[in-house]
Structure formats: structure tokens, C-alpha cells
N, CA and C atoms as a LAMMPS dump frame, in Angstrom:
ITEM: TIMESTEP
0
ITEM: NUMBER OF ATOMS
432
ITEM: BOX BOUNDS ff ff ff
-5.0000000000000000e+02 5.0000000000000000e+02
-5.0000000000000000e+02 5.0000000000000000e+02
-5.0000000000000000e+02 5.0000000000000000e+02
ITEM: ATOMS id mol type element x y z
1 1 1 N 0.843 -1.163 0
2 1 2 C 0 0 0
3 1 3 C 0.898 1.238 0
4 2 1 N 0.574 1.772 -0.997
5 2 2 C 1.195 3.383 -0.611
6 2 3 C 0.51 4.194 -0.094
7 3 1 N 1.281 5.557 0.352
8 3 2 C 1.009 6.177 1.072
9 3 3 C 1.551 7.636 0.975
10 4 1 N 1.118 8.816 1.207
11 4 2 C 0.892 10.536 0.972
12 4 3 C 1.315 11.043 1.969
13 5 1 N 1.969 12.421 2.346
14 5 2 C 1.898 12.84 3.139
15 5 3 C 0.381 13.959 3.218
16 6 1 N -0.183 13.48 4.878
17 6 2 C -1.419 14.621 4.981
18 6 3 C -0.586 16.025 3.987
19 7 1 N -2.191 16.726 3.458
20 7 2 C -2.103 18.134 3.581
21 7 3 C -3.625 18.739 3.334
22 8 1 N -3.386 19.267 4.616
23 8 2 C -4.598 20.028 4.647
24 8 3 C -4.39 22.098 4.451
25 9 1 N -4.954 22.347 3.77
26 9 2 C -5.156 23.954 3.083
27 9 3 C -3.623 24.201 2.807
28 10 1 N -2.756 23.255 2.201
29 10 2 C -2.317 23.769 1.714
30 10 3 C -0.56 23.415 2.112
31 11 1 N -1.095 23.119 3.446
32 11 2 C 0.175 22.441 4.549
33 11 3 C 0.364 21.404 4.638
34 12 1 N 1.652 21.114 5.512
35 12 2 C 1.762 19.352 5.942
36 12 3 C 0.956 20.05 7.267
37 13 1 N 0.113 18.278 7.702
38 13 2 C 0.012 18.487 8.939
39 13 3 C 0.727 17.598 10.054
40 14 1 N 0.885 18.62 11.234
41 14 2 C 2.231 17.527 11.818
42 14 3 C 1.682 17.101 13.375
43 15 1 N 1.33 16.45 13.861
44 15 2 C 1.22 16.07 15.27
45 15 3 C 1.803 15.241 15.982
46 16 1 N 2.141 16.198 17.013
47 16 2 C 3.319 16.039 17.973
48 16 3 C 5.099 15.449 17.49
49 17 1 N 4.892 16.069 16.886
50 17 2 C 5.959 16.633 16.031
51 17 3 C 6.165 15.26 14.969
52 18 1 N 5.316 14.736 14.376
53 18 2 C 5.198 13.445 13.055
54 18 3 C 4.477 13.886 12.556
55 19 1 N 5.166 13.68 10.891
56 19 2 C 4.026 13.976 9.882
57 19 3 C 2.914 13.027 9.669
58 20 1 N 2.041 13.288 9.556
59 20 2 C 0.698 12.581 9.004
60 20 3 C 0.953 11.966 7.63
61 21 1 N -0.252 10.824 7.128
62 21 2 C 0.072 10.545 6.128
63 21 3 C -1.583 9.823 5.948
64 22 1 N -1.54 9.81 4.914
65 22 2 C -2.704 9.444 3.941
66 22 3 C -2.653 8.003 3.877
67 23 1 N -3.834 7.341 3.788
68 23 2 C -3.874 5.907 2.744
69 23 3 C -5.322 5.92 2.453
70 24 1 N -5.191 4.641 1.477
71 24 2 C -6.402 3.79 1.242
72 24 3 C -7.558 5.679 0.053
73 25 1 N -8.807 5.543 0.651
74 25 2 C -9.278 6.305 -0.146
75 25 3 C -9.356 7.59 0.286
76 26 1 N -8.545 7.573 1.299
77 26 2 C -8.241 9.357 1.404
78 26 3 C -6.986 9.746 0.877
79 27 1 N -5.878 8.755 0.96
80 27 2 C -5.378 8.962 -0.207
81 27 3 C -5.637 9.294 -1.917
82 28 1 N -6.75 8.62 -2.448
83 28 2 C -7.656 8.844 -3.293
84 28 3 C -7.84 10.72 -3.422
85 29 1 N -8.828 10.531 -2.211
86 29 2 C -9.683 11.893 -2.334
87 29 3 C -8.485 13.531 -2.313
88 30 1 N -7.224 13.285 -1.959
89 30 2 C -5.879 13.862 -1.95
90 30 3 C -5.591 14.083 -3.03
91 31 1 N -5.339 12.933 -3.992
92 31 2 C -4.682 12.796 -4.939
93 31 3 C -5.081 13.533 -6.316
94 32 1 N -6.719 12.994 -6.104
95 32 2 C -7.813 13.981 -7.035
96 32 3 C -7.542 15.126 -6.859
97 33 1 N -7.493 15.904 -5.343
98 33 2 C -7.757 17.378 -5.133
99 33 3 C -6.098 17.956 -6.111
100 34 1 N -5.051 17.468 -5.555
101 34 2 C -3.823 18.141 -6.007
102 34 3 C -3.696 18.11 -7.619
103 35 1 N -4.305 16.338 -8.283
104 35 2 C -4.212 16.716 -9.751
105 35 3 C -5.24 17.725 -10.533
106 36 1 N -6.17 18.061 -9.786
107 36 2 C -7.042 19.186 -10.392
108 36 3 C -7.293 20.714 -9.988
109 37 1 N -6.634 20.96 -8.549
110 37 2 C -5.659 21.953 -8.404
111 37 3 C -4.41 22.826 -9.039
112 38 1 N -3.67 21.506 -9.455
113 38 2 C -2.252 21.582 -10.133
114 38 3 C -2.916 22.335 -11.808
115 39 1 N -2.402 23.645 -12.072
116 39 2 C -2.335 24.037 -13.313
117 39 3 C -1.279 23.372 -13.939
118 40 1 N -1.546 22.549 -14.88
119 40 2 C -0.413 21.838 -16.486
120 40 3 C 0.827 22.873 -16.167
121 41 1 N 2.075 22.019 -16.128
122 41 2 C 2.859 23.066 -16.427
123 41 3 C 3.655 23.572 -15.255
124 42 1 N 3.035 23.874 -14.219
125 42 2 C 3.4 24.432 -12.83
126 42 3 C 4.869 23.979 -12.319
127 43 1 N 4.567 22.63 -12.573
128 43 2 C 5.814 22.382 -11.564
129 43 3 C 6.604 21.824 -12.962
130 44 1 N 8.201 22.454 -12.344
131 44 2 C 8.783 22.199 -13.653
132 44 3 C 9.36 21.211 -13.779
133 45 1 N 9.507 19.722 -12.883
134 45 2 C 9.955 18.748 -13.018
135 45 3 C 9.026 17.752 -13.82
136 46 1 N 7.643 18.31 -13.72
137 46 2 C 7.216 16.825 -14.38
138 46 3 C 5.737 18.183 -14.869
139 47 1 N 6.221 18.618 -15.99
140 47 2 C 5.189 19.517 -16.661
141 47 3 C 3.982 19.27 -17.005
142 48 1 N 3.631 18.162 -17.117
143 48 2 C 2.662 17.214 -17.41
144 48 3 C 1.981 17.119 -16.668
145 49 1 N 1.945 17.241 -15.005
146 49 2 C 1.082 16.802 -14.469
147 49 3 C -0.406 18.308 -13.829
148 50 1 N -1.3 17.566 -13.671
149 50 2 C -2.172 18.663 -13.544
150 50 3 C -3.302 18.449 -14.665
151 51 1 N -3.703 19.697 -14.699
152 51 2 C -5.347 20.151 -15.07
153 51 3 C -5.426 21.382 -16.098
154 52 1 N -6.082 21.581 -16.454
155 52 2 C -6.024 22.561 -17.469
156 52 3 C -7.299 23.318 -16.919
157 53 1 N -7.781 23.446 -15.822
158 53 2 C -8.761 23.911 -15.129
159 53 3 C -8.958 25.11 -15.105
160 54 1 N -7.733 25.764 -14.419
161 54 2 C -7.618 27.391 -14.355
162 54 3 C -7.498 27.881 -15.305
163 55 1 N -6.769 27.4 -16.319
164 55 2 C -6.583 28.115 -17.964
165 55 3 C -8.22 28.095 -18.425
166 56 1 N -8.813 27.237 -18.399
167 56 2 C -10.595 27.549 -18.955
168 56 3 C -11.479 28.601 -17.865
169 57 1 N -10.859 28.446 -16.021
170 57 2 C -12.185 29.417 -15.608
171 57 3 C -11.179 30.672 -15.157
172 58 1 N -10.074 30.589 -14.881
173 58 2 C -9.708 32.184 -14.363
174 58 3 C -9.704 32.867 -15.438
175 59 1 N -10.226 34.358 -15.906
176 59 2 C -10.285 35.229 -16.38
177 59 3 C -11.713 34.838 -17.82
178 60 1 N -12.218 33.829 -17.582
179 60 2 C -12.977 33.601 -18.143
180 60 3 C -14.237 34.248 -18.654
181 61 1 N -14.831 34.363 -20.136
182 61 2 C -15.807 35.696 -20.684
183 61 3 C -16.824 35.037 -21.136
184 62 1 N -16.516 33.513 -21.329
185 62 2 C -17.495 32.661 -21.677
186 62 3 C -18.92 32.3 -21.038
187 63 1 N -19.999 32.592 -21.303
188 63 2 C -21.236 31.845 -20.564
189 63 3 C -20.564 31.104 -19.688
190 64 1 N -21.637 31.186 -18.825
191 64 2 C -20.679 30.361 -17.582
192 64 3 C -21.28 28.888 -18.091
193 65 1 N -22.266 28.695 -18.583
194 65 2 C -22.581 26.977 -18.658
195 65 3 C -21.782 26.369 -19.73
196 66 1 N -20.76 27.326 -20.863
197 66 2 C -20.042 27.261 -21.535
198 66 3 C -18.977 26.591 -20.825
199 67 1 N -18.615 27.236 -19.678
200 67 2 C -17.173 27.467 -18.776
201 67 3 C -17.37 26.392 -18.053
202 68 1 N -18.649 25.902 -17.462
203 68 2 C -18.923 24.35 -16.751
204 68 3 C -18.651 23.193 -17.584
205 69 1 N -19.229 23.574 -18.533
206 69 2 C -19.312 21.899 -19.981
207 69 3 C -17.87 21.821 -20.181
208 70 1 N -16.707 22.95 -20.359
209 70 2 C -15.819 22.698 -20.721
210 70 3 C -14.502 22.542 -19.385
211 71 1 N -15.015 23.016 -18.668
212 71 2 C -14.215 22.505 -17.345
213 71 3 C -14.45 20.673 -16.765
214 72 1 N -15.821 20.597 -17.115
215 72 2 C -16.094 18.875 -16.944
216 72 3 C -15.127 18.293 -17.969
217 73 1 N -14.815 18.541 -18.826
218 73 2 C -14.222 18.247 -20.2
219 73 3 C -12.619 18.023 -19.527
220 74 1 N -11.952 18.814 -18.967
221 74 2 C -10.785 19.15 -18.388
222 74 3 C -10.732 18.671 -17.213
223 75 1 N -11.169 18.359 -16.191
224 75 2 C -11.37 17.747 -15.606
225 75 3 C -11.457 15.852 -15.734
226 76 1 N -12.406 15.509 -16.451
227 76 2 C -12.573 14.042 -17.058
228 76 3 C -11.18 14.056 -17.562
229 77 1 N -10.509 14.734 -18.17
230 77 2 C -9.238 14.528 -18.406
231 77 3 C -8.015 14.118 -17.69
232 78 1 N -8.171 14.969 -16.599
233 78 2 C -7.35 15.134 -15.488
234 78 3 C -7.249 13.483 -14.95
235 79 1 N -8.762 13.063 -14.471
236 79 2 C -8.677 11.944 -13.425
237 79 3 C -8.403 10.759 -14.547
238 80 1 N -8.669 11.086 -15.412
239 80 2 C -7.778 9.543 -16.743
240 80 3 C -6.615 9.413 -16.975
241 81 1 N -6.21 10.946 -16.582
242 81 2 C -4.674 11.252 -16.574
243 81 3 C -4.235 9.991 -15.031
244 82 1 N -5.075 10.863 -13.793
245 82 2 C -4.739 9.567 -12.375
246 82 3 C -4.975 8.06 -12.892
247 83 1 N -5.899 7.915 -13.689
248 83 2 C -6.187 6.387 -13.672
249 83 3 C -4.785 5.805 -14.433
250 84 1 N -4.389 6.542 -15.483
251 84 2 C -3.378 6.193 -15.941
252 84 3 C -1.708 5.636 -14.984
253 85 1 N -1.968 7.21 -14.414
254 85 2 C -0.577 6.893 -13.246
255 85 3 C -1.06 6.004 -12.496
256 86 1 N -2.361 5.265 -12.04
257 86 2 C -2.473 4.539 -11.078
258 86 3 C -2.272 3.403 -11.495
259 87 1 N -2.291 3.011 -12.953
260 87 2 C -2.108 1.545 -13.533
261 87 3 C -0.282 1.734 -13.968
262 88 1 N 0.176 2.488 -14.184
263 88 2 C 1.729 2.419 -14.363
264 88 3 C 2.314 1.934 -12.934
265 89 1 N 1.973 2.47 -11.744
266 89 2 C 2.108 1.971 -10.478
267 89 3 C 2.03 0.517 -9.91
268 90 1 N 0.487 0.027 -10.526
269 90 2 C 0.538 -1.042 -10.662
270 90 3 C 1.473 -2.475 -10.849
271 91 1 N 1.895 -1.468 -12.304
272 91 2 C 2.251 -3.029 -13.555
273 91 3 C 3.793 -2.749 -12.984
274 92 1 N 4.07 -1.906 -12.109
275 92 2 C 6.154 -1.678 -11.79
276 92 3 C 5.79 -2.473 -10.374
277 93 1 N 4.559 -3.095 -10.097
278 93 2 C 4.104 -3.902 -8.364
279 93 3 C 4.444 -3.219 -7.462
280 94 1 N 4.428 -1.918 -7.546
281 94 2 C 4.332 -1.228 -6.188
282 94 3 C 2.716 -1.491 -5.677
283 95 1 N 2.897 -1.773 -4.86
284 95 2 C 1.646 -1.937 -3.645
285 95 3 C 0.713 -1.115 -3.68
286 96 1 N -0.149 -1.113 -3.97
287 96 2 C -1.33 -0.176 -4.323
288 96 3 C -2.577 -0.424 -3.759
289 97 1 N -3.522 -0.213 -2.805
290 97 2 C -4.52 -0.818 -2.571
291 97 3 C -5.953 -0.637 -3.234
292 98 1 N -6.778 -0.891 -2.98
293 98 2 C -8.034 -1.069 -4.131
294 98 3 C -8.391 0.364 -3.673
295 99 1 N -8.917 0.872 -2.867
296 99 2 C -9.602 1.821 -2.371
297 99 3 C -8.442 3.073 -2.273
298 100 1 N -7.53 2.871 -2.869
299 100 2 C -6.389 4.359 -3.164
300 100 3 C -6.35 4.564 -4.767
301 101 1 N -6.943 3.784 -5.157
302 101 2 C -7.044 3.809 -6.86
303 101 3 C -8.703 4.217 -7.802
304 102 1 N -8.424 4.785 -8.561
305 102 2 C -9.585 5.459 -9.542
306 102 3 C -10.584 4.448 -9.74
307 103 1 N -11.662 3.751 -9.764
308 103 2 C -11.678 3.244 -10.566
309 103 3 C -13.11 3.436 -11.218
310 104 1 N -14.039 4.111 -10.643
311 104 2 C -15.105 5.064 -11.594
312 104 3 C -15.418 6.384 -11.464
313 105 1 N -15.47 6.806 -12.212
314 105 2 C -15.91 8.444 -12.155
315 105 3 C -17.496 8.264 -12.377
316 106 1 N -18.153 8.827 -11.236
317 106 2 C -19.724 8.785 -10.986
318 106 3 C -20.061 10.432 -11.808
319 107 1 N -19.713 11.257 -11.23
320 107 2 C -20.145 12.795 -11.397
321 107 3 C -19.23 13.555 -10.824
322 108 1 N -19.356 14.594 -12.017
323 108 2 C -18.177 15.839 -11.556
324 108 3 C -20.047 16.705 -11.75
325 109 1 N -20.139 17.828 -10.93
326 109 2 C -20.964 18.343 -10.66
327 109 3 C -20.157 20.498 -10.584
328 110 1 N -20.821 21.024 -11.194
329 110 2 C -19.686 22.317 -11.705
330 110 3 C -20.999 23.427 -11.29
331 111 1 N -21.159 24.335 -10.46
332 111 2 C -22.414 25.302 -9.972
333 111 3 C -21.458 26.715 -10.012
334 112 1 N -22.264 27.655 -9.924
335 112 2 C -21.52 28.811 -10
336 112 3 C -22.223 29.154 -8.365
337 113 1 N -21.238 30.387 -7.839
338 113 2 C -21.947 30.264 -6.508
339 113 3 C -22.332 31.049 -6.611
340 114 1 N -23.589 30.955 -5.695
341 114 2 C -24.592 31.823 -5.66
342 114 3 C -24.425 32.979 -4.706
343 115 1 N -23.678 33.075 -4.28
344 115 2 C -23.418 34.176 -3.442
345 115 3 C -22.202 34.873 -3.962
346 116 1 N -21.476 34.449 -4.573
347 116 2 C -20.397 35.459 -5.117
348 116 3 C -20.316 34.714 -6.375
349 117 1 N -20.276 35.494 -7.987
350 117 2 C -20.057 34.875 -8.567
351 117 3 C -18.794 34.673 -9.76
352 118 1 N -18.071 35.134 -8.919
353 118 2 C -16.405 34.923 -9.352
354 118 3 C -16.153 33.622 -9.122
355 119 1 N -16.78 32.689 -8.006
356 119 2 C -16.744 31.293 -7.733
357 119 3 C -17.29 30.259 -8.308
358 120 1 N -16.751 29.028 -8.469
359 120 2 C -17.381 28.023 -8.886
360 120 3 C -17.099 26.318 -7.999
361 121 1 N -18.203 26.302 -7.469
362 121 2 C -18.271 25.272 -6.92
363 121 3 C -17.939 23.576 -7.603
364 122 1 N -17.077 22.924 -6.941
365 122 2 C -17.124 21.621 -7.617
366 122 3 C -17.083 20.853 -7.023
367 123 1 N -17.626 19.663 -7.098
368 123 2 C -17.491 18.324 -6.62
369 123 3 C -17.586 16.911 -7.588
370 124 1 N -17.03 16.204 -6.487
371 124 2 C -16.316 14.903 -7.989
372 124 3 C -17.241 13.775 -6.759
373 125 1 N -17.892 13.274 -7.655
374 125 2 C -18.33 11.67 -6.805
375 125 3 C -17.539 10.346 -7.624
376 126 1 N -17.297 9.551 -6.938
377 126 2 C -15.951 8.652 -7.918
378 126 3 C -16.632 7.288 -6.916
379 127 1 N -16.036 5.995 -7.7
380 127 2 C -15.83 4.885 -6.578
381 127 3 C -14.3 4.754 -6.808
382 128 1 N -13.889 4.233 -5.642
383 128 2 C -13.252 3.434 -5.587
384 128 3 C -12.714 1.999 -6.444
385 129 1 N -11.472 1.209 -7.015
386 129 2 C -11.546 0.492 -7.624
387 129 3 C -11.89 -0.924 -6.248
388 130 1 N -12.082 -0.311 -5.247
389 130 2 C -12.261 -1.126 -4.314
390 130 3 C -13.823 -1.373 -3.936
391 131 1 N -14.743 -0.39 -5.022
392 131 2 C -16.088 -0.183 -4.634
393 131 3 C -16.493 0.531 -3.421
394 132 1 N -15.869 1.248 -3.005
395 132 2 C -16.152 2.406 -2.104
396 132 3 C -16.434 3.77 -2.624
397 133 1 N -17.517 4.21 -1.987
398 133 2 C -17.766 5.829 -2.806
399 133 3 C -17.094 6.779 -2.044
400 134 1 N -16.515 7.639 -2.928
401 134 2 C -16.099 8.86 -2.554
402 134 3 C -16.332 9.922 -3.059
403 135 1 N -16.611 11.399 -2.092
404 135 2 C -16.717 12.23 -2.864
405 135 3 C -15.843 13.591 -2.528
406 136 1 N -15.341 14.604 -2.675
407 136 2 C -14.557 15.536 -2.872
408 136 3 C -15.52 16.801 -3.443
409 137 1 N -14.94 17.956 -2.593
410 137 2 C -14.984 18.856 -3.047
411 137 3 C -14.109 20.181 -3.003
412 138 1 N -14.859 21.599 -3.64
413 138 2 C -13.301 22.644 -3.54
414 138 3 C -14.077 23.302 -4.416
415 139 1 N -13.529 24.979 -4.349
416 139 2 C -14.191 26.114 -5.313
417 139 3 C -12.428 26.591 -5.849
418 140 1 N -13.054 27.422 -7.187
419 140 2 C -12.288 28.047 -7.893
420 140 3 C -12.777 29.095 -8.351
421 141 1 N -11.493 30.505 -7.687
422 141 2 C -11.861 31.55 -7.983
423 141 3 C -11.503 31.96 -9.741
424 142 1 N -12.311 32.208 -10.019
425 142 2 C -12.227 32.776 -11.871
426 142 3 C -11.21 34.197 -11.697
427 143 1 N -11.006 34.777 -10.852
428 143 2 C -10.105 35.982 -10.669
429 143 3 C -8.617 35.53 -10.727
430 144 1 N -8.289 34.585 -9.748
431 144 2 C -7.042 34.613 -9.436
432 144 3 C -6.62 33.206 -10.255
């Protein structure tokens, strides 16, 4: 089984002075958040990894149901991109457990918020390749 270090908003989290660490399908629900977080490109060791997310909603002029259809689009991309790394992991037999791996995408769900609407709400419902549901969520500001 592998394993993540916690991060929550952004940090490691550390208690009593040990880092935390992820498994199983919160590892999962981690893994999703950072590859669809991650703008393409960002990090310059492995350019590839990430989302093309922010390039479609920050500064965006498009209808917003324009800017949803095509962020689901970028997105569905993203987590085929994980399913991919999760089967290369696989087939090299690193230890992988069922419930830390992709293995359906239920609904990506894309709302604009209703209270401010520079925001856009998202959430991903997925199973598990272990048959466990998970779901995730997180907003993105179209400004920044």
C-alpha cells in the first residue's frame, strides 16, 4: 500500500511533532484534489502533471454553462490522466490498494456560486476500484 503525506489547506500536517500521512481512499480523495488543483505546467519537473482547469475558468468571458461543460471536459481529463498513473504503479508492483485507486468516475458536478459569482463550486463523486464511494470537493476563484 502506498502512502501521501497529509495536507490540509495547503500544509503538511504535523502532530506532535510526526508527519501525518494518507492511505487507502483518502489517499484517493488527496490525490484527485492536487491533480485538479495543479495548473499543467506548474511544476517544472514533471510539466505534465495537472489540469487545465484554471486556464478555462480564471479570467474567463465565456457563458458560464459554456465554462462548466468545458471545465467537466478538463477535468474528465485530469482523473484519466490519475487512472493512468495509477495503472503504471501497478504493472512496476508497487503496492497499491483497491480503495487508493480510480476506478469510476460517478459525477463531476460544476455550480456557480450563488453568493459570489467569481466562484465556482465543484465536486467529484468517484468509486473506488475497491467499490467504495467517494466524494470531494473545492471552489475556484475565476479571478485569481
Amino acid at each position: 500500500m502506498s502512502f501521501d503525506l497529509k495536507i490540509v489547506n495547503r500544509d503538511l500536517v504535523i502532530v506532535k511533532s510526526q508527519l501525518k500521512t494518507v492511505v487507502d481512499s483518502e489517499k484517493l480523495i488527496q490525490d484527485i484534489l492536487k491533480l485538479c488543483l495543479t495548473p499543467v505546467g506548474s511544476n517544472p519537473s514533471q510539466a505534465w502533471y495537472g489540469s487545465f482547469l484554471h486556464r478555462v475558468m480564471v479570467g474567463s468571458t465565456l457563458d458560464p454553462e459554456v465554462t462548466i461543460q468545458i471545465s467537466k471536459t478538463q477535468l474528465e481529463a485530469a482523473l484519466k490522466l490519475l487512472q493512468s498513473l495509477q495503472d503504471a504503479q501497478v504493472k512496476t508492483m508497487q503496492r497499491v490498494s483497491a480503495d487508493e485507486q480510480l476506478g469510476a468516475l460517478l459525477d463531476i458536478i460544476i455550480t456557480q456560486n450563488a453568493g459570489d459569482l467569481t466562484l465556482y463550486d465543484i465536486t467529484i463523486k468517484a468509486l473506488t476500484r475497491g467499490t467504495k464511494p467517494i466524494t470531494t470537493a473545492f471552489k475556484i476563484d475565476t479571478i485569481t
